[in-house]
Structures are given as structure tokens and as C-alpha cells.
C-alpha positions as a Markdown table, in Angstrom:
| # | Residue | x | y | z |
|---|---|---|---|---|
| 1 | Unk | -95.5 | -40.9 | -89.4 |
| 2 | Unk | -94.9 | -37.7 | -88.1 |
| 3 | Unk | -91.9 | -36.1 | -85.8 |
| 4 | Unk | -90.9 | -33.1 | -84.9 |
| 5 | Unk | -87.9 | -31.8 | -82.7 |
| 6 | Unk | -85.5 | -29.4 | -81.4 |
| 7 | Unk | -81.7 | -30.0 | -80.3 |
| 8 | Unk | -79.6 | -27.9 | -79.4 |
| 9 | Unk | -75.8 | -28.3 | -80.1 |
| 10 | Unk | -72.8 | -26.9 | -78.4 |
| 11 | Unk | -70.9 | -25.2 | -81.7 |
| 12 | Unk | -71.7 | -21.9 | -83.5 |
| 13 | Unk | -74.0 | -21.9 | -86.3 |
| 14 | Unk | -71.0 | -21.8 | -88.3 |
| 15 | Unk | -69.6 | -24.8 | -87.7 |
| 16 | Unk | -72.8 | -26.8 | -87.6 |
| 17 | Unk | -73.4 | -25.5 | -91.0 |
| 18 | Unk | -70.0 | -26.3 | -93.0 |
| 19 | Unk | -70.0 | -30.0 | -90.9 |
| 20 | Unk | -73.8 | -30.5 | -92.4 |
| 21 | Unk | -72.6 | -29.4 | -96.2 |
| 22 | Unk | -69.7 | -31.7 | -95.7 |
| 23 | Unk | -70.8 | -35.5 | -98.0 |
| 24 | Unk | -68.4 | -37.7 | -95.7 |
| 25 | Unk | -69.7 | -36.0 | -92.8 |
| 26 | Unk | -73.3 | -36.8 | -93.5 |
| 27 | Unk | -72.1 | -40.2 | -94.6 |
| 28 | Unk | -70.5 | -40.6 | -91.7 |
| 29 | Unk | -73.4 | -39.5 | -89.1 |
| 30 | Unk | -76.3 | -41.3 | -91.2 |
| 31 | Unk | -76.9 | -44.9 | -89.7 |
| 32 | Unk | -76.7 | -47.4 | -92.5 |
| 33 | Unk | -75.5 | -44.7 | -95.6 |
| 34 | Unk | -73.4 | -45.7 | -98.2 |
| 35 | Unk | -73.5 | -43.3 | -100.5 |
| 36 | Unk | -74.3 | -39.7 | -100.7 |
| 37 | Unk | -74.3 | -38.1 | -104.5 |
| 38 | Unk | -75.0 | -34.5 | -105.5 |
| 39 | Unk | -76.5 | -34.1 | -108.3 |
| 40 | Unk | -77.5 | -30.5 | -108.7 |
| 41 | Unk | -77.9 | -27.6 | -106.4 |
| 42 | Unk | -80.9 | -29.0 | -105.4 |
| 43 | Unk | -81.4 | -32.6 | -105.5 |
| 44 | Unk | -78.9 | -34.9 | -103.9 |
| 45 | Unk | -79.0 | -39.1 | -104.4 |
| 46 | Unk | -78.5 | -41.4 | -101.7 |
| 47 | Unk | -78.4 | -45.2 | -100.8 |
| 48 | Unk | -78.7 | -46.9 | -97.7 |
| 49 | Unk | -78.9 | -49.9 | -95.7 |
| 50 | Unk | -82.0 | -50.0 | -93.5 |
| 51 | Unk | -83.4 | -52.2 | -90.9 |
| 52 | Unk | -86.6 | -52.3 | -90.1 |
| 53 | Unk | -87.9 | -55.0 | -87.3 |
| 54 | Unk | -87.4 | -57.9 | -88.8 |
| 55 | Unk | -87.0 | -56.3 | -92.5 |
| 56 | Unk | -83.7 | -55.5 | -94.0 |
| 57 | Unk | -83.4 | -53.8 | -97.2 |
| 58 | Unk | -81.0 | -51.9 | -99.2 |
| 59 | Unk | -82.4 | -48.1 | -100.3 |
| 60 | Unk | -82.0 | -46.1 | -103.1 |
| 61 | Unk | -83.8 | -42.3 | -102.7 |
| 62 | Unk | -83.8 | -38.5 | -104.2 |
| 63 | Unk | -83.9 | -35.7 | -101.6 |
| 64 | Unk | -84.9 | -32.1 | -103.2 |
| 65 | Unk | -84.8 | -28.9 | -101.5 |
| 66 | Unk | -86.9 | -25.9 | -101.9 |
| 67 | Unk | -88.2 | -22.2 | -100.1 |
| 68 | Unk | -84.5 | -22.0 | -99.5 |
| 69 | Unk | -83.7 | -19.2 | -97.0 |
| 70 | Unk | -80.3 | -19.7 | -96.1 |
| 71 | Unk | -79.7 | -19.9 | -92.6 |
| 72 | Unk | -83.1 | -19.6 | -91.7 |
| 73 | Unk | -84.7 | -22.5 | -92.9 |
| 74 | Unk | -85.9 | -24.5 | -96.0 |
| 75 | Unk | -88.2 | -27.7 | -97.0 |
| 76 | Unk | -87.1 | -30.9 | -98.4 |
| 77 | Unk | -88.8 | -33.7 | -99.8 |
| 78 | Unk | -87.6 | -37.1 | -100.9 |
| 79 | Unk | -88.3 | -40.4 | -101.8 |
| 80 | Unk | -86.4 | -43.9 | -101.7 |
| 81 | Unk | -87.2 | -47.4 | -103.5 |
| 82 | Unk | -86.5 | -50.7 | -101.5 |
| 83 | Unk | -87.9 | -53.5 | -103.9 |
| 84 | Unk | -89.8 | -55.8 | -101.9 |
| 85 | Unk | -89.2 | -54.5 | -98.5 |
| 86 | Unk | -91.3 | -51.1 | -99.1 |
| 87 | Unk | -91.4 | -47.6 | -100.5 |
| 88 | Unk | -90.9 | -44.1 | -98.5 |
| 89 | Unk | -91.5 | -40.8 | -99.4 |
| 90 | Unk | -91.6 | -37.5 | -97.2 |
| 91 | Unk | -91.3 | -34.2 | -96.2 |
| 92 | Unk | -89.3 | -32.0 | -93.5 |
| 93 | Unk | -89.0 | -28.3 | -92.5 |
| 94 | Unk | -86.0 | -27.0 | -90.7 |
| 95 | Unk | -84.5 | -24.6 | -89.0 |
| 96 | Unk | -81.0 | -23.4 | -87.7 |
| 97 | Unk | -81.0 | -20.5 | -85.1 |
| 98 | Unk | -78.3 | -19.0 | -82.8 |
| 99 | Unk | -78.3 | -19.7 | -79.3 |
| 100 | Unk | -76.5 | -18.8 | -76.3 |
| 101 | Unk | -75.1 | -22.2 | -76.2 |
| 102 | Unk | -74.5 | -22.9 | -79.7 |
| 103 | Unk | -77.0 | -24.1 | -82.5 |
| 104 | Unk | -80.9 | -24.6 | -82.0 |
| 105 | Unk | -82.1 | -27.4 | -84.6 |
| 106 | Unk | -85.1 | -27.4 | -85.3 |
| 107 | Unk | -87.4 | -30.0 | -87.6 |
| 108 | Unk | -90.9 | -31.3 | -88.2 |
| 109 | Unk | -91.2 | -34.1 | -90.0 |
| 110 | Unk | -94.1 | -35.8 | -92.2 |
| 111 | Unk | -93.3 | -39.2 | -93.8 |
| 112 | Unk | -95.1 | -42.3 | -95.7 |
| 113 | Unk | -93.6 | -45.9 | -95.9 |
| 114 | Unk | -95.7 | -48.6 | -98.3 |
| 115 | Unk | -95.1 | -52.3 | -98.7 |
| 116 | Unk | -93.8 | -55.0 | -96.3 |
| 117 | Unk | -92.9 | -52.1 | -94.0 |
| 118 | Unk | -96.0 | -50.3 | -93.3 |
| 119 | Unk | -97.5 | -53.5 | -92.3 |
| 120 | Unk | -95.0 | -54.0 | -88.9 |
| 121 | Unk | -96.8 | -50.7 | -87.3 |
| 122 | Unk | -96.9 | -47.3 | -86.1 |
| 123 | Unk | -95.0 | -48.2 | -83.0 |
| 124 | Unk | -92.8 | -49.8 | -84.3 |
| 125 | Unk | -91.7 | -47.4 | -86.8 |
| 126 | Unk | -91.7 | -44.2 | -84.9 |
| 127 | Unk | -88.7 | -45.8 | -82.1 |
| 128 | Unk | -87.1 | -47.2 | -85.3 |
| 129 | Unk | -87.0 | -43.8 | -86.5 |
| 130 | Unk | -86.2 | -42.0 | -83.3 |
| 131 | Unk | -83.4 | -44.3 | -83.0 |
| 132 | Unk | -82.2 | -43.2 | -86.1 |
| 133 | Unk | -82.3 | -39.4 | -85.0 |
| 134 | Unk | -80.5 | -40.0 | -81.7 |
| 135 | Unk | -77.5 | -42.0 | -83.2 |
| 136 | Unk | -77.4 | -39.8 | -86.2 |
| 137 | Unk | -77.0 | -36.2 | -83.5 |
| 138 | Unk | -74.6 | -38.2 | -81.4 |
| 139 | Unk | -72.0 | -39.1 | -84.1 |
| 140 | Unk | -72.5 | -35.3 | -85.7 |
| 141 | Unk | -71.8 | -33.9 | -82.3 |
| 142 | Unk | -68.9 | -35.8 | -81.7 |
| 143 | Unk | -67.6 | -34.1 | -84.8 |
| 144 | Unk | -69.0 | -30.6 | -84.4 |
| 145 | Unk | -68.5 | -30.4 | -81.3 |
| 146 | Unk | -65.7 | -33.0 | -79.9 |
| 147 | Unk | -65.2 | -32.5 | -75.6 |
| 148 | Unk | -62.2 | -30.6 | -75.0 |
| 149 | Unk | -59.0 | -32.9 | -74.5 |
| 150 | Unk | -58.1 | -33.4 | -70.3 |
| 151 | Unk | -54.7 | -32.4 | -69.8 |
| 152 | Unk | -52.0 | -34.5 | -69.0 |
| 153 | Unk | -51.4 | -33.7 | -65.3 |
| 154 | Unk | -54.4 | -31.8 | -63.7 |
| 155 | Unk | -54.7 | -31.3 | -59.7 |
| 156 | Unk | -57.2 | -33.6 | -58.3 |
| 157 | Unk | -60.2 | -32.1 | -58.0 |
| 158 | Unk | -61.7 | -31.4 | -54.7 |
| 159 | Unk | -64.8 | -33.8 | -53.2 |
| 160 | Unk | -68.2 | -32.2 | -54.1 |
| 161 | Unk | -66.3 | -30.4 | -57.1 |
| 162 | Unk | -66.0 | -33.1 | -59.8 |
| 163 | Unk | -66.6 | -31.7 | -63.6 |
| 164 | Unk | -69.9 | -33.0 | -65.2 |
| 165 | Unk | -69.6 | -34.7 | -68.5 |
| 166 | Unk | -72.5 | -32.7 | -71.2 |
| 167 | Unk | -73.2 | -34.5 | -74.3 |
| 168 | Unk | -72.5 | -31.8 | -77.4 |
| 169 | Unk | -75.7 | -32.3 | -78.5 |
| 170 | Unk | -79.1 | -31.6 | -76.2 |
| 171 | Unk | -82.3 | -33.4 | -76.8 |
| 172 | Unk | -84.5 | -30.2 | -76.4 |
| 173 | Unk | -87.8 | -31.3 | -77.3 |
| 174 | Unk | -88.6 | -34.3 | -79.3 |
| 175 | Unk | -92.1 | -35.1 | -80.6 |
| 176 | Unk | -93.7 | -38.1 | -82.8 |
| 177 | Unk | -97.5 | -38.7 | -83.9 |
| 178 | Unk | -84.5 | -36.0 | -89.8 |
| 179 | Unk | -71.1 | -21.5 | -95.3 |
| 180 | Unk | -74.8 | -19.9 | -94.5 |
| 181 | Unk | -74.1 | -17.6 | -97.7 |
| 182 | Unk | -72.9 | -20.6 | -99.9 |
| 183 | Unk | -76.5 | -21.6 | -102.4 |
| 184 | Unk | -74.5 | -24.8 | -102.8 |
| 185 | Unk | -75.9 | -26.7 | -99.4 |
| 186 | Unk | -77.6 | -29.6 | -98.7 |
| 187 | Unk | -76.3 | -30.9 | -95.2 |
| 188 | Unk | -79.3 | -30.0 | -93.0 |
| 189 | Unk | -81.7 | -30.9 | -94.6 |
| 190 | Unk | -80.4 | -34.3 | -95.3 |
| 191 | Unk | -78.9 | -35.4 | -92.0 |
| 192 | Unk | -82.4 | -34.0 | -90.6 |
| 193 | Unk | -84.7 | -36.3 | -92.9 |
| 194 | Unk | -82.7 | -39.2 | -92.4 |
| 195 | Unk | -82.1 | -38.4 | -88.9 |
| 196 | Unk | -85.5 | -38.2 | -88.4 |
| 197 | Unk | -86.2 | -41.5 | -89.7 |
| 198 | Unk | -87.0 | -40.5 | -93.2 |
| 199 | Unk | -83.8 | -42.4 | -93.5 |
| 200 | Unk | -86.2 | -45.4 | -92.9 |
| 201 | Unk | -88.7 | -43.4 | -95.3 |
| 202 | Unk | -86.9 | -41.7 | -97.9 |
| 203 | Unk | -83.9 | -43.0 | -98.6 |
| 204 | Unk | -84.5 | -46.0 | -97.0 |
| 205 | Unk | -83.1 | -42.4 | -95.1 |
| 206 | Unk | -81.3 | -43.4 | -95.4 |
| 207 | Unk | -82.6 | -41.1 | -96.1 |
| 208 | Unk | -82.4 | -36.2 | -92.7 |
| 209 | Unk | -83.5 | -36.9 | -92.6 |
| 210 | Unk | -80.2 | -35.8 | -94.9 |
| 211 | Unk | -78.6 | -32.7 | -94.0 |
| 212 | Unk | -80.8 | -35.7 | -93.3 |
């Protein structure tokens, strides 16, 4: 399976950055995590409950990163065990880059699934995982980048003049065939992977997938 994206989100780079090194956060944003473990600078353990068509399994995965380039971008790779239901193993690239409007998230995606899974199809799997992506941005925009409170006692606004709602996070481009000077990050790459539905590959994304 492969996937690739853009989004953008309405918060500085910042922000998006300490939200995605934050554990409760990504556990938070991830649909299905349960547990999200460091266990050194670069290799983080995860579990998750993932459902797959008709398949529900529990998922226990690895996520490594490497080419670190912090902010610019980096590659992760993991790999999650589901006993009967399946294996899933992957890869992702990502990027974070300013924009006028906040964050552009970037990601390409290349993932594997074996067992009980790989035999419910392609189709299948890629809205699974693009489900996956959508609710994961949704809940991290919500917390990046919450909509400003209405105040209590505002004029009515005038017909033809009524404020637009915009969603925090913008789907920019979506394709399918997951502190910047801190070393100590891995919440990009992880909410990506799962995100991305390497969740339903590698940890089972749970695993971006998780910044991932």
C-alpha cells in the first residue's frame, strides 16, 4: 500500500512540533492507541487496537527513526505483530515546512500487511487507512489548533456577512496507490505512520503513522 499527502494546519511550526513530541497527545490523536512507550532516542513501542473489515485485532509494533534533519524531515520504519489477524511493516518520509498559514505536512507512505488481512484487499485497506489519517489530523487539530472561543455577546452579524467555519487542519493533497532543536522527538513521524494507516500496518498503527 502506498499514500502519500500534504495538510496543512493552521498553527506555527512550533506548536505543531511540541503537540507531535507530546506521548498523550499522539495517544490521544491515534485511533485505536493504547499505549505509546519510548524506548530510546530512536525507537519508540506502541500497541493498538485495530479494525480491519471484518478483522479486529489487538497490535503490538516498533517504530525507528533515522536521516534525522530536524525540522526538515526524517524516515521512519516500523513494524507491528497481530497473532492471527496479520503482520505490518512499513516505511514513511516526512516533512514539516512553514507556510503562510501555518504548518505544511507532508508524507509518503510505503507499507506491507501479511496474514488474514492482506487477503480482504487493496480497496479495502487503502479507505481503512485513509480513514485512519483523517480522524487522526482532525483530533491533532483540535488540539494544535482549537477555533477561537465566540464571545459572549457579539452584534448580529449583517445578512450576506456571516463568518465561515475552517477546519484547523486542510486536506491539501492526498494520494494512495501516517522543540525543532530538541534530538529527543518522535511525534511526527509517529502520528504520520499511524495516521497514514501504517497504524493498520505497523503498529497495528497503530501504528504515523506515529508522530504516526
Amino acid at each position: 500500500m502506498d499514500m502519500s499527502g500534504e495538510r496543512l494546519i493552521e498553527a506555527p511550526r512550533e506548536k505543531v512540533w511540541a503537540a507531535l513530541n507530546d506521548p498523550e497527545v499522539l495517544k490521544s490523536c491515534i485511533p485505536g492507541c493504547e499505549t505509546v512507550e519510548k524506548v530510546s532516542d530512536t525507537e519508540l513501542k506502541a500497541t493498538a487496537a485495530v479494525k480491519l473489515g471484518p478483522i479486529a485485532a489487538r497490535f503490538a509494533g516498533k517504530v525507528l527513526l533515522s536521516d534525522l534533519d530536524p525540522p526538515n524531515g526524517y524516515t521512519i520504519s516500523g513494524e507491528g505483530q497481530g497473532g492471527v489477524a496479520g503482520f505490518a511493516k512499513g516505511g514513511a518520509k516526512v516533512a514539516l515546512l512553514p507556510d503562510e498559514s501555518g504548518t505544511r505536512l507532508s508524507y509518503t507512505v510505503n507499507a506491507q500487511i501479511g496474514g488474514k488481512m492482506a487477503q480482504l484487499g487493496a480497496r479495502l485497506i487503502d479507505s481503512t487507512a485513509k480513514q485512519y489519517a483523517e480522524t487522526f489530523f482532525t483530533r491533532f487539530a483540535a488540539i494544535v489548533a482549537p477555533p477561537e472561543p465566540v464571545p459572549e455577546a457579539v452584534a448580529e452579524p449583517a445578512a450576506g456577512n456571516l463568518p465561515v467555519e475552517r477546519p484547523a487542519a486542510h486536506l491539501v493533497r492526498e494520494d494512495h496507490d501516517t522543540d525543532p532543536s530538541n534530538p529527543h522527538y518522535f511525534g511526527l513521524p509517529l502520528g504520520v505512520l499511524i495516521a497514514a494507516g501504517v497504524a493498520v500496518v505497523a503498529v497495528g498503527i497503530t501504528l504515523i503513522k506515529f508522530f504516526h
